[in-house]
C-alpha positions, 0 to 999 in steps of 0.5 A: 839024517845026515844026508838031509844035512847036507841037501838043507845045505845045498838048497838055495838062500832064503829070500831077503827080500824083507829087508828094505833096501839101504839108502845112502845120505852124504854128509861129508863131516870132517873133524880136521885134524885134532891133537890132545895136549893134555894129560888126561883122554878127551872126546876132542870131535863129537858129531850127531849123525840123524837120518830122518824115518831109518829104522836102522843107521851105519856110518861110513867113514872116508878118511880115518886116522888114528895113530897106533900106541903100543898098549891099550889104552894109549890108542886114539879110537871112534865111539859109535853109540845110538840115540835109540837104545844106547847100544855102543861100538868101538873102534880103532885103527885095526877094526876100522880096517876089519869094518871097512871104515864103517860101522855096524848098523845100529837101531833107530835114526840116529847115532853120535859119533865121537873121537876119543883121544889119549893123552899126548897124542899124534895128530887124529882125523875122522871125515864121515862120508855118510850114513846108510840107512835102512827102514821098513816102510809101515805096509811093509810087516817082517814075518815072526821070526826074521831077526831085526837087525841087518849084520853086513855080509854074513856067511852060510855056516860050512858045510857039513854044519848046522846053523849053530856051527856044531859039527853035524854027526 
């Protein structure tokens, strides 16, 4: 039984080829530098991103700077949150690094993107570069049991391992 463990993991990749191909949008968005002087948080840049006909949408940041504090919450941050389902992702200066200044793929055409900054703050800045969207055109059907959302550059598990990670034994 093991033995075919390991052949599974050995086989090639499944092909991908429902996935429709990503397409990029340039936008070209800059929110300047913005500065909070006052003594509460603010949403001091607040941009709608919609890309016509996407089934899915990632934004892609070419600059980002957010000044680190050093507890939570005093640390300027990106909220993502899609206009389809309200699905919300954060971000701040280290996750911006981990994501490689862009987002996750959210459902639908369109997500608003906002700059969320502390009180009394350093100087923030957001350029959005551009949106990739991916859709699936209407003749195209995604077989039963095909996930429905795209995560970025996922790996197989280890060998020697099923696909939930346990250890095969």
């Amino acid at each position: 039984m093991v033995s075919a463990a390991f052949a599974a993991a050995d086989a090639p990749a499944q092909s991908m080829d429902w996935l429709a191909p990503e397409e990029t949008i340039p936008f070209g968005i800059d929110s300047g530098l913005v500065q909070n002087t006052t003594d509460e948080a603010q949403v001091l840049f607040a941009a709608p991103v919609h890309v016509e006909g996407a089934n899915w949408l990632r934004v892609v940041f070419e600059d980002v700077t957010l000044p680190g504090g050093p507890a939570e919450g005093e640390s300027p941050f990106i909220r993502l949150t899609s206009a389809l389902d309200g699905a919300v992702q954060t971000l701040n200066r280290a996750s911006c690094l981990q994501w490689r200044n862009g987002s996750a793929y959210f459902n639908g055409d369109g997500v608003l993107v906002e700059l969320v900054v502390p009180p009394h703050s350093a100087p923030c800045r957001l350029v959005i570069r551009e949106a990739r969207r991916m859709r699936n055109p209407s003749s195209r059907v995604i077989p039963a049991g095909r996930p429905t959302i795209a995560f970025p550059r996922m790996s197989p598990a280890p060998r020697g391992c099923c696909r939930s990670g346990a250890p095969v034994g």
